[in-house]
C-alpha positions as CSV (number, residue, x, y, z in Angstrom):
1,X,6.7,25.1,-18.7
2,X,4.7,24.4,-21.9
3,X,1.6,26.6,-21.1
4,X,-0.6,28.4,-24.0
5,X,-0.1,32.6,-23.6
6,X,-1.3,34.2,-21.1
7,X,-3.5,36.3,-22.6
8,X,-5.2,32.7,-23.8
9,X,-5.2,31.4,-20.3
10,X,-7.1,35.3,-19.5
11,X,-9.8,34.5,-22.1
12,X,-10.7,31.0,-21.1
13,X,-10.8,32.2,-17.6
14,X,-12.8,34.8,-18.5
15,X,-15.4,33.4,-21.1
16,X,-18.3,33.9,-19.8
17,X,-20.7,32.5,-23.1
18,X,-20.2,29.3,-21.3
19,X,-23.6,27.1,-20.6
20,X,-24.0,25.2,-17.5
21,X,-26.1,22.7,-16.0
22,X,-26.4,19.9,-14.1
23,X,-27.6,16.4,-14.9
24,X,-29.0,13.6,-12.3
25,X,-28.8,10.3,-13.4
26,X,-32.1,8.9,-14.3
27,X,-33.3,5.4,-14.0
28,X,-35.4,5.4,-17.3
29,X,-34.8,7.1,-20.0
30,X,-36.9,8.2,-22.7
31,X,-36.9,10.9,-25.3
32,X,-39.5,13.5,-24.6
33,X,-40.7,13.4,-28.1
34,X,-41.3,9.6,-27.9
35,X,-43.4,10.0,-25.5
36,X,-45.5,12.3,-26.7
37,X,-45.9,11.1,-30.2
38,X,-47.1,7.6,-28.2
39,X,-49.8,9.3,-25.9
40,X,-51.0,10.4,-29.0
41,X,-51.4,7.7,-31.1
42,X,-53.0,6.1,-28.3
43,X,-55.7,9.5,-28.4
44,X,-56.0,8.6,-32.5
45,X,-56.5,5.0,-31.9
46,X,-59.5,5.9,-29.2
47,X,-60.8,8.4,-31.8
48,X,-60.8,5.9,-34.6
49,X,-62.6,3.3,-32.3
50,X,-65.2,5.6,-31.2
51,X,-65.4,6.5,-35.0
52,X,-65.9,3.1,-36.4
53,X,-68.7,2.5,-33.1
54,X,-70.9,5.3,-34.0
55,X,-70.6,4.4,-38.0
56,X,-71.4,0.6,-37.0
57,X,-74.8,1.8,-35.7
58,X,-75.1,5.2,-38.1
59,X,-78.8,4.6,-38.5
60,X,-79.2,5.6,-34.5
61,X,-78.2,8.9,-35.3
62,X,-79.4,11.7,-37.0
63,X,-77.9,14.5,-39.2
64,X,-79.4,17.8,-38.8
65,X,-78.2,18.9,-42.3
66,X,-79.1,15.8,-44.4
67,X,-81.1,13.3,-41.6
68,X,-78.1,10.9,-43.1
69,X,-74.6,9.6,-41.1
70,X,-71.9,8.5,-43.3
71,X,-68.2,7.4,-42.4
72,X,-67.0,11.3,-42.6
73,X,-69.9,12.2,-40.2
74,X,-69.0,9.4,-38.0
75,X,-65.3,10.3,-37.6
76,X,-66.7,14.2,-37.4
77,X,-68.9,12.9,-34.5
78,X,-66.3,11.3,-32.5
79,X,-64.2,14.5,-32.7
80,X,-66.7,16.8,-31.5
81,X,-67.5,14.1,-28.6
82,X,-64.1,13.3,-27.4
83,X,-63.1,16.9,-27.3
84,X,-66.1,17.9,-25.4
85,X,-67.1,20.3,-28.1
86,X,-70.6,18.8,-28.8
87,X,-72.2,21.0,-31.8
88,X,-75.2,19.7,-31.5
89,X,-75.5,18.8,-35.1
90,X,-75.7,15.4,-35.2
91,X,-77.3,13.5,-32.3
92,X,-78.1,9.7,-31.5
93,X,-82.1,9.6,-31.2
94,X,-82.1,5.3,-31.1
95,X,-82.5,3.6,-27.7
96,X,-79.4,2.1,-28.7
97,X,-77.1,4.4,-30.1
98,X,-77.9,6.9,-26.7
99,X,-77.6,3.0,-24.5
100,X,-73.8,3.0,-26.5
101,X,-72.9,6.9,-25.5
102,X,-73.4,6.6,-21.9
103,X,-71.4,3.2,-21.4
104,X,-68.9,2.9,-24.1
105,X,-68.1,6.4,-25.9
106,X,-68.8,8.4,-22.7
107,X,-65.7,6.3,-21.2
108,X,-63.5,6.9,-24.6
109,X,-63.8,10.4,-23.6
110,X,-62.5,10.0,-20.5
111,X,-59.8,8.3,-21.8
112,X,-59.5,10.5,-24.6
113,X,-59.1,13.2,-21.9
114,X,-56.7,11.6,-20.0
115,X,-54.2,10.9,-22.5
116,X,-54.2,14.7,-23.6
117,X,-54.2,16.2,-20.2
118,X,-51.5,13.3,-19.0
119,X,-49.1,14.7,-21.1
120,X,-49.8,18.4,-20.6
121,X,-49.1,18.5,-17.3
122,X,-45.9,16.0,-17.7
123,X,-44.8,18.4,-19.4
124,X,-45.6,21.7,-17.2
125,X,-44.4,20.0,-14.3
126,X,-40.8,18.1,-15.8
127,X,-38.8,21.1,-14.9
128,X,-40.6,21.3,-11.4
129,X,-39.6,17.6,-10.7
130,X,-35.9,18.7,-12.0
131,X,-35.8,21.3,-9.7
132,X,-37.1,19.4,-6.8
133,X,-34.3,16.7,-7.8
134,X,-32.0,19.3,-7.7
135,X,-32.7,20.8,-4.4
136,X,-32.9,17.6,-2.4
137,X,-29.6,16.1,-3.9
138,X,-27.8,19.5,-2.9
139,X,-29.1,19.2,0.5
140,X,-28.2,15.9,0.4
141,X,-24.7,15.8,-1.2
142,X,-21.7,16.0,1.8
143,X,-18.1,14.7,1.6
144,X,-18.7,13.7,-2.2
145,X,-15.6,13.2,-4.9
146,X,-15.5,15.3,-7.6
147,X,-14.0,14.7,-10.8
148,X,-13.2,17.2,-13.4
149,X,-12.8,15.4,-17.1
150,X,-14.5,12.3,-17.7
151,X,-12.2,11.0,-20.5
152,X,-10.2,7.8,-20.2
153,X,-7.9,9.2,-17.3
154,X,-10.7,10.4,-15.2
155,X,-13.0,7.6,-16.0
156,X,-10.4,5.5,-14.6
157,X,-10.0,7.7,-11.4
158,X,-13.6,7.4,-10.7
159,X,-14.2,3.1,-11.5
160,X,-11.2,2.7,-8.9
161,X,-12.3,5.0,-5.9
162,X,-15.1,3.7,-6.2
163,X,-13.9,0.1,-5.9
164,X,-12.8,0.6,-2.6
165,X,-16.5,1.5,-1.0
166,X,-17.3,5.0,-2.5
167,X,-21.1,5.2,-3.4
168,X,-22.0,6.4,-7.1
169,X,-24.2,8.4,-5.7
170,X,-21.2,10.3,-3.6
171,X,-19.6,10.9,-7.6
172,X,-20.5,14.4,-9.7
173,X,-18.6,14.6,-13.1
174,X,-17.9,17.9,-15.0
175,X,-16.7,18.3,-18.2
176,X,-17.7,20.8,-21.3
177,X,-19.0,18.5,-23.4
178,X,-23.2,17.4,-22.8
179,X,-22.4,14.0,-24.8
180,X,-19.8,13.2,-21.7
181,X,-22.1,14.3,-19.1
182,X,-24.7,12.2,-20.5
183,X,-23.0,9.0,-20.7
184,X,-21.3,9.5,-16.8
185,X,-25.6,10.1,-15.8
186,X,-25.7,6.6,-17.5
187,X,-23.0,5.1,-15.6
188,X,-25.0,6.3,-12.3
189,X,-23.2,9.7,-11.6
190,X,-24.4,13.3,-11.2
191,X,-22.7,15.3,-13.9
192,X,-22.3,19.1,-14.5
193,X,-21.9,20.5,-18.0
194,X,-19.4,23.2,-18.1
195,X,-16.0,24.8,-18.0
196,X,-14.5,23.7,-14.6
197,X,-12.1,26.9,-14.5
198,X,-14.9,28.7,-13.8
199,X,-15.8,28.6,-9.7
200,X,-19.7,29.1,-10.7
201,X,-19.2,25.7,-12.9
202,X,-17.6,24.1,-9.7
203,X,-20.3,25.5,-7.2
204,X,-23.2,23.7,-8.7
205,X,-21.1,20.7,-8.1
206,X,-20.5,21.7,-4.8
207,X,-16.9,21.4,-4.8
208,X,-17.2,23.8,-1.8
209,X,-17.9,20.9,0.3
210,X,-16.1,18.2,-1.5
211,X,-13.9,15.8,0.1
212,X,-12.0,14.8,-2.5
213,X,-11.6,16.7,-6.4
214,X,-9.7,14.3,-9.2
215,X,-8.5,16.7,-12.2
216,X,-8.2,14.4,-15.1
217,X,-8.0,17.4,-18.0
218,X,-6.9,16.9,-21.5
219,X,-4.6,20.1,-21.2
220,X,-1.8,20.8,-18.6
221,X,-2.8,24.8,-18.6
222,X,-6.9,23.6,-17.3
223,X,-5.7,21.7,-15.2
224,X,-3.7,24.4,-13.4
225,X,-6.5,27.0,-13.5
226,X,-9.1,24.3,-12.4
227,X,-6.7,23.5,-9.2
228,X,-7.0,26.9,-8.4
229,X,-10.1,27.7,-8.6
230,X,-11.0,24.4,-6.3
231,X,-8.5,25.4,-4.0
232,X,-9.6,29.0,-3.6
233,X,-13.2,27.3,-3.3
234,X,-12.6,24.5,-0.5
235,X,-9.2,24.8,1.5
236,X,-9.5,21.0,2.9
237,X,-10.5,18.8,0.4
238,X,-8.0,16.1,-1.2
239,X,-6.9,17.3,-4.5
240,X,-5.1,14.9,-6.5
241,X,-4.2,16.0,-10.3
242,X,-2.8,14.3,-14.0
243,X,-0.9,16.3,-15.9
244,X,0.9,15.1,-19.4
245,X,4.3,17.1,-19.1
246,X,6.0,16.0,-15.9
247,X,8.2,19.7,-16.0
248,X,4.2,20.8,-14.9
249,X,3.9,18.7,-12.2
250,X,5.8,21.2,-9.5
251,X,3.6,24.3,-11.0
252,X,0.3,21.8,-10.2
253,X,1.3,21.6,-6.4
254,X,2.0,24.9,-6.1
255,X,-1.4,25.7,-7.3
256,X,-2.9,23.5,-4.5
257,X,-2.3,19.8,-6.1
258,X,-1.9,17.3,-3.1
259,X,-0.7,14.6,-5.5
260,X,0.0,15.1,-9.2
261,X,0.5,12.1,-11.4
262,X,2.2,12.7,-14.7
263,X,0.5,10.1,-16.8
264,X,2.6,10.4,-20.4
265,X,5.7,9.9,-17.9
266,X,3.6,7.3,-15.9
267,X,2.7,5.1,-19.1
268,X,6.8,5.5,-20.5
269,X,8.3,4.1,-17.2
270,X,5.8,1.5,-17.6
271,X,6.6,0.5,-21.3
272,X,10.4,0.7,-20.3
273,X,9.9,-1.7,-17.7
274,X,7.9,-3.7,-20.2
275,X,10.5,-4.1,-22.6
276,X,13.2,-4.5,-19.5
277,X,11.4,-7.4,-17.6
278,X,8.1,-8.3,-19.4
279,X,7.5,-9.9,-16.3
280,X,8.0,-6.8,-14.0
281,X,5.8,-5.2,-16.1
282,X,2.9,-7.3,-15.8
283,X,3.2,-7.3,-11.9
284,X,2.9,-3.3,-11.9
285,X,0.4,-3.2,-14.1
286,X,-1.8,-5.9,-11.7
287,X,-1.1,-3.0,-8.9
288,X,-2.5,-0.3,-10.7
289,X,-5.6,-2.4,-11.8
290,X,-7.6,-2.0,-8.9
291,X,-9.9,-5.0,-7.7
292,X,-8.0,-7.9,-9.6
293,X,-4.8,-9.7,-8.4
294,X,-2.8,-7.7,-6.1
295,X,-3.8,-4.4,-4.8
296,X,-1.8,-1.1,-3.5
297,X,-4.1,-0.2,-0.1
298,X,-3.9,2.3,2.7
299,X,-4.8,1.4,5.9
300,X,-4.3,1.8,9.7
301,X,-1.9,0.4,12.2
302,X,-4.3,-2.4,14.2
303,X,-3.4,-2.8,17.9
304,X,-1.9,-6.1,16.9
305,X,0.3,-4.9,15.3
306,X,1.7,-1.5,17.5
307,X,4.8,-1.7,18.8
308,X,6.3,-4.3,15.7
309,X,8.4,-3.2,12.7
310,X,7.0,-3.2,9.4
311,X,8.3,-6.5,8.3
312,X,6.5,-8.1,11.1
313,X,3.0,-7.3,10.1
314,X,0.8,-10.2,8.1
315,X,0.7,-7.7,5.2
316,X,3.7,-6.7,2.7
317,X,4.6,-3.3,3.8
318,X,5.3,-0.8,1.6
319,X,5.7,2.3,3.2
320,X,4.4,3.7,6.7
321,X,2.5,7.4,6.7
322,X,3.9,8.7,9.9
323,X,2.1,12.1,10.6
324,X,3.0,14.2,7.2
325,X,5.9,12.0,6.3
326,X,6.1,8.9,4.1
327,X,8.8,6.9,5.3
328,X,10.5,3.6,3.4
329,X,9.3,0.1,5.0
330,X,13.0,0.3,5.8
331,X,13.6,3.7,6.9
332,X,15.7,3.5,10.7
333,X,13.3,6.6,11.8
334,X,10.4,4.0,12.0
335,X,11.6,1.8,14.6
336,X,8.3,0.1,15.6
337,X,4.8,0.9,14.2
338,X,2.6,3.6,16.6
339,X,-1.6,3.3,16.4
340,X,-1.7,6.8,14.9
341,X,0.9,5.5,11.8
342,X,-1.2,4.6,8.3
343,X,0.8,1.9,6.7
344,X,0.4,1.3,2.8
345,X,-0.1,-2.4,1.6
346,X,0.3,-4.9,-0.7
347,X,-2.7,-7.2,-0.3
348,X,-4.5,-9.8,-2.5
349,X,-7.4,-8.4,-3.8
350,X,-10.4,-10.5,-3.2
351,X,-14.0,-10.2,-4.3
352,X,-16.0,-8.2,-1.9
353,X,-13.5,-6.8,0.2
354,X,-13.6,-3.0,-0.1
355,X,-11.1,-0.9,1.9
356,X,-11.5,2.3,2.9
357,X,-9.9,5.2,1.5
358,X,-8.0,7.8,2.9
359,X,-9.7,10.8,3.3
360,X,-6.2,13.3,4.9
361,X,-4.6,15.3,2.7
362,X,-1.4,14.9,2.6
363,X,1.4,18.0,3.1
364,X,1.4,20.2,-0.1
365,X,5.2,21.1,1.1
């Protein structure tokens, strides 16, 4: 097996340096610091206005230092207003210019206000609302799929389950890397930023009480250690791994794997074939694209269709799921189809049509 030492394997499960959070998708999104540099040039623009309104009717007010108001004493005048601070020093003594302090700069202060007191508090309570995000989506989150890597492979994974019915809300992402995390968020998923071989990384997703867990790693040796530590953390749930070297694939189910595809191997046989019969080739590659042309499904044995063989059924059998067994469509031991068999399908994908998918794991024998 082509594994790293293991006193390598030791330090990345050990490393403890390793940050960790966990991102919600967001409907808007908006750079903190754009939003405060627009609330306040909004507060400048209200101070300039109330500037240039006192300085339009400077001979309503008088300066206790030189009886005059010019331009700086205007703009000095609206600061002292708008903040509340009021010195005293310069005061409007015209009917007018007191008429235009209650009804048009008293209200610019209120605004002015406003707009500085907005964004304080969005600010002291953002990680109050995160929290409160948090908590309800944990309480919330049952039976979900989680998928460690978010690369190509795992992308993938994720675009396909979820073609058959699974909600994105149902989906939490974790991988290392906070620019990955923030573009699954985008796509609608939760993510979790941090080193999946560590079970505290996988609690915050919740992988406890996961139905499902795709492990689409970069490196044969993570995915091994992260198959263990989600085994170790839920017993039941589906776990269905990639590795790159198929001589890892048996060391991948004995760490807990239900299904382990080898994808270099995968993408070989499917090149061979290519070159073979360019026209076989296309065919399997229509299968593995999920949603367009024909489609690979699992399903289960309709009364219709109990007590028929497999080559009776409307649909193009493949194989038929008989307890923990996967028998050939033309395996003798079938004999006729039972209501408790799962057949698996070749079906014409249509738009719309979402099947759903099978939630047993199968025997890790």
């Amino acid at each position: 097996m082509k594994l790293p030492g293991h006193d390598a394997i030791a330090r990345q499960a050990d490393e403890h340096l390793v940050t960790h959070r966990v991102e919600l998708p967001r409907k808007v999104v908006q750079r903190p610091i754009r939003q405060v540099g627009r609330r306040l040039l909004m507060a400048l623009l209200v101070l300039v206005a109330t500037a240039l309104i006192v300085y339009a009717d400077h001979e309503g007010y008088n300066d206790s230092s030189d009886s005059s108001v010019d331009l700086l004493d205007a703009f000095y005048y609206a600061t002292v207003t708008l903040s509340t601070t009021g010195y005293g020093d310069i005061t409007p003594v015209s009917d007018a210019a007191r008429f235009t302090n209650i009804f048009v700069i008293t209200p610019l202060r209120v605004l002015f206000l406003i707009i500085l007191v907005g964004t304080t508090l969005e600010v002291l309570t953002e990680r109050t609302r995160d929290e409160w995000r948090l908590n309800r989506w944990r309480s919330a989150l049952r039976e979900h799929t989680v998928v460690v890597g978010f690369g190509t492979k795992g992308r993938s994974a994720v675009q396909t389950v979820c073609a058959t019915g699974l909600k994105k809300e149902q989906v939490v992402v974790v991988d290392p890397s906070s620019e990955v995390i923030e573009a699954a968020t985008a796509d609608g998923y939760a993510g979790v930023v941090g080193d999946a071989t560590r079970s505290e990384v996988l609690k915050r997703a919740e992988v406890h009480r996961a139905r499902q867990v795709i492990i689409a790693t970069q490196r044969d040796d993570t995915a091994v250690l992260v198959t263990l530590t989600a085994r170790q953390l839920n017993r039941g749930a589906k776990i269905v791994a990639a590795v790159r070297e198929e001589e890892n694939a048996p060391l991948l189910k004995q760490s807990g794997a239900d299904a382990v595809i080898t994808s270099a191997s995968a993408a070989g046989r499917l090149l061979g074939l290519s070159v073979l019969s360019p026209a076989a080739g296309m065919v399997l590659e229509d299968l593995i694209q999920q949603g367009t042309g024909l489609d690979m499904v699992e399903r289960p044995v309709v009364k219709a269709e109990a007590g028929r063989s497999p080559r009776e059924t409307e649909d193009l059998v493949v194989s038929v799921i008989r307890g923990h067994r996967v028998l050939g469509y033309d395996d003798p031991a079938i004999g006729t189809l039972q209501l408790t068999d799962r057949l698996i399908t070749i079906v014409r994908a249509t738009p719309g049509a979402q099947v759903a998918p099978d939630v047993r794991p199968m025997s890790r024998e």
